[in-house]
N, C-alpha and C positions, 0 to 999 in steps of 0.2 A: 413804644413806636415800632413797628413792624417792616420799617424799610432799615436798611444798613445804614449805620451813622457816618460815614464815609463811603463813598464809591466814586474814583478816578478811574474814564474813562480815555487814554490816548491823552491825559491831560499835560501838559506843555506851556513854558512861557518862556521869550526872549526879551533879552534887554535889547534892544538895537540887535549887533552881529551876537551877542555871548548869550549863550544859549545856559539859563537858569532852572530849566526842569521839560525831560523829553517825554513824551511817549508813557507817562505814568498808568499804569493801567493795575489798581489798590482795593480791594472789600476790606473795611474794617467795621466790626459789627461791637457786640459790649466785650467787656475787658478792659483791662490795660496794657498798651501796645509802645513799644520804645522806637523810635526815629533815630537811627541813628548815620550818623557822618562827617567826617572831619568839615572843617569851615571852608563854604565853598561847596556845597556836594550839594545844597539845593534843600536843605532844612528851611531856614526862612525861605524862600520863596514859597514851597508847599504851605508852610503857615499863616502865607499873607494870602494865599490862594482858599484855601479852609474858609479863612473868615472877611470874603469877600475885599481884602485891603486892593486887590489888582485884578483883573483880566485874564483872563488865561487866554495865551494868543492862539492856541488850538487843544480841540477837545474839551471833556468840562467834567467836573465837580460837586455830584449831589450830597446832599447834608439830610439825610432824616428822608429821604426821598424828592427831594426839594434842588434844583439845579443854584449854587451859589454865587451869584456876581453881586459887585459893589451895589449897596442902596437894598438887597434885603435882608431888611427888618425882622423882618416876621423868623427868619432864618437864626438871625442872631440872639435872639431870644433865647436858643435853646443850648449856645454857645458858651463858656466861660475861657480866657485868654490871658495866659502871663506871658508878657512879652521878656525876651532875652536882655532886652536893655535894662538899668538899674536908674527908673523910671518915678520918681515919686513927687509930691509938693514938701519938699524938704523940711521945711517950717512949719506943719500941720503935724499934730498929735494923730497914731494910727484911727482913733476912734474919727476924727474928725474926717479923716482923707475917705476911710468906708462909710459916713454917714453922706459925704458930699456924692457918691460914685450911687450909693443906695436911691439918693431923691435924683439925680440925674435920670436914675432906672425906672422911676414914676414913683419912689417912696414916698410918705410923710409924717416927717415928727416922729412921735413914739415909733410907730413901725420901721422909720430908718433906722432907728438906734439902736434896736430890736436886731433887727437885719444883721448889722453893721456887726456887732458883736457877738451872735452868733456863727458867722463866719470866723470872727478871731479867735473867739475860743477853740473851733473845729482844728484850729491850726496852731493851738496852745498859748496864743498871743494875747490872751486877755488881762492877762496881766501888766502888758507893756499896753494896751493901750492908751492909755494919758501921755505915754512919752513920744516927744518928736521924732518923726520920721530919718533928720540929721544926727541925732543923738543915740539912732542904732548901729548895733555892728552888719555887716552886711549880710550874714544870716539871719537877721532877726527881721530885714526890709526884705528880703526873698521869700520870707513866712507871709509878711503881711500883703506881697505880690500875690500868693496864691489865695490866698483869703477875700483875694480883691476878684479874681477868677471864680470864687467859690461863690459869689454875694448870691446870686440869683438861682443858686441849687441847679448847676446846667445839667444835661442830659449829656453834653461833649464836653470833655475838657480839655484843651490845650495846654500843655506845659512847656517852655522852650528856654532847655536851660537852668531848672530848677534848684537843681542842688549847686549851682555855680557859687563858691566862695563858703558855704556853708562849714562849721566846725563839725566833729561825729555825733555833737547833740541833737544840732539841729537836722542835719541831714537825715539821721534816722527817724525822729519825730515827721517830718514831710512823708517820707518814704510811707511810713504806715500811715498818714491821713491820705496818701496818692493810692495805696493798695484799697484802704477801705470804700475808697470813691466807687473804682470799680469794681470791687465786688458787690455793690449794692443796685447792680443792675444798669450803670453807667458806662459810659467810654471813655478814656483816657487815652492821650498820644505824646509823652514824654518826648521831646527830641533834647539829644545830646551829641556830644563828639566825645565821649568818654564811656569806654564799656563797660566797665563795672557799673556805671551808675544806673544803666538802662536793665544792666543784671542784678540788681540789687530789688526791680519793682517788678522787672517781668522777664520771662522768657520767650514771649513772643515780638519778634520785630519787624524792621523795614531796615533794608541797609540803603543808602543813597550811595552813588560816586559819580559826578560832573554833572548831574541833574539827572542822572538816570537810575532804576531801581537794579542794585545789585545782586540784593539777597531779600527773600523775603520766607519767614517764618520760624522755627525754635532755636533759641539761642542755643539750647542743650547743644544740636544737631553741629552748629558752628565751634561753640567750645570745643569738639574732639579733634577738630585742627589744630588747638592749641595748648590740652590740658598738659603736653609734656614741655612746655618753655617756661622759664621762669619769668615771673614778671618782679615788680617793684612797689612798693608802697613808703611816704617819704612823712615823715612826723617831726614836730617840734613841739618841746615842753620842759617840764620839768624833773630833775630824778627818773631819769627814765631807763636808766640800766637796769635796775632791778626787773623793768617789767622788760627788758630787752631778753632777760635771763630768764626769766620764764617762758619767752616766747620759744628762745633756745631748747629749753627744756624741754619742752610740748612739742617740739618740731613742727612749729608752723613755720620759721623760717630759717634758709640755708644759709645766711650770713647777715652782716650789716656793715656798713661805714658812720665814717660821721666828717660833715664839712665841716671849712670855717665859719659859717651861719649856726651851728649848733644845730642842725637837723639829722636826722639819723634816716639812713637810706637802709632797708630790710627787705632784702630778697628772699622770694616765696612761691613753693609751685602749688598752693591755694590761695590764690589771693581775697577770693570769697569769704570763706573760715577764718584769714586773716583781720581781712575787715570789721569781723562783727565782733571780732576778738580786742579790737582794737576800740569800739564803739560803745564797748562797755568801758573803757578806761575813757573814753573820751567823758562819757558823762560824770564821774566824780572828778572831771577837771585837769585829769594830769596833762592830758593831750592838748594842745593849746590847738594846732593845727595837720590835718592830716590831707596828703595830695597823693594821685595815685600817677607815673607815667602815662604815655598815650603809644607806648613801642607796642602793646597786645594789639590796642585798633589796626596798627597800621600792618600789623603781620597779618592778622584775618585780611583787609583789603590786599593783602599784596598775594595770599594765599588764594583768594575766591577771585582774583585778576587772572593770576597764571592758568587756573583752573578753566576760563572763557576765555582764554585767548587761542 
């Protein structure tokens, strides 16, 4: 397609008085691009704006060169959408919940099933399909959220929130089906409230703060405000000093603690190199759970604040 997959023009919407997104004025062309903003900065609104769910009360919103308000179709076709919520028919095996979303689409029969599982496989879920949607972990139902996004091979893809709750298996498995979407001549729009995880798929982003665009383009550029703070990464598992002691070793990180929870908190001024360091222990299992802080987001906004004021 030869129009930008996104272009907000002055786009805007209020709730009554509380003003949910100003003056947005955004080209997003192919790639994969991160949204990012704490809760409240006007993420969802832009995503329900994207995919026609609301009005924009001023300005507007072309998709593929196409202006998008509620009721087109034709628009949405080209659209795939994983909502932030943890949204499923709980009692429906994965295969069944993508074969029902596939004939919704206009499938039938073989071709949905076809469909159906060709997306879960893209997102390594093929295996789990026979099992109930209630009977996964909540990584495994975030897999099968984007796969549900994936059904109809979109030209735009919507992410919102995708790695939320994932273990480092899963999240890295996403990460590179999210990488491979957009390099293959697609658009991707990742929004998150968490920075590594928007740094983990891409370097290019959008910063939101109170519905307005704060920052927009290389994360690299943004990281040099912060590469000299330490940040935090927080794990639980099993036997985990040994690899505590390696981590010591290698100097990837400058201390740790440990709660009454059994979690170990590892301070680190690479938290990137950290991560992936960490993502290979996640997959043979030791790591049961891995959370990172949100103090880096909040110093970049508090840093790119003072800097406009």
């Amino acid at each position: 397609m030869s129009s930008p997959a996104i272009e907000c023009k002055n786009l805007s919407r209020w709730y009554g008085e509380v003003q949910g997104l100003a003056g947005l004025n955004v080209t997003l062309d192919k790639g994969v691009f991160g949204l990012l903003g704490p809760n409240g900065s006007g993420k969802s609104t832009f995503m329900r704006l994207l995919t026609g769910q609301i009005h924009a009360s001023r300005g507007s919103v072309k998709i593929f060169g196409e202006i998008m308000v509620p009721g087109n179709y034709h628009v949405l076709r080209h659209i795939g959408y994983s909502i932030g919520e943890d949204v499923h028919f709980e009692n429906e095996t994965a295969i069944d919940f993508m074969k029902m979303l596939a004939v919704l689409g206009g499938e039938h029969g073989a071709a949905a099933t076809k469909r159906a599982m060709q997306a879960l496989d893209f997102m390594g879920m093929a295996e789990k399909a026979n099992v109930r949607l209630c009977e996964m972990s909540k990584g495994m139902r975030q897999r099968v959220k984007v796969a549900q996004a994936l059904l109809f091979e979109p030209d735009l893809l919507l992410l919102d929130e995708p790695l939320n709750g994932m273990d480092p298996t899963n999240r890295r498995q996403t990460i590179d089906r999210v990488r491979e979407w957009g390099e293959s001549g697609r658009t991707v729009l990742l929004a998150s409230h968490v920075l590594h995880e928007v740094e983990s798929v891409t370097d290019r982003l959008m910063m939101l703060h109170h519905g307005r665009l704060l920052a927009e383009g290389r994360l690299s550029d943004i990281r040099k405000l912060i590469d000299r703070k330490p940040r935090r990464a927080t794990i639980k598992g099993k036997n985990l000093r040994q690899l505590i002691s390696e981590l010591l070793g290698d100097e990837l990180i400058t201390g740790f603690n440990q709660d009454i929870d059994g979690r170990f908190h590892l301070d680190t001024f690479d938290l990137p190199v950290l991560l992936e360091k960490l993502s290979v222990y996640g997959r043979s299992g030791i790591i049961e759970t891995l959370e990172t802080d949100d103090q880096e987001l909040e110093l970049v906004y508090s840093l790119l604040l003072s800097d406009n004021a």
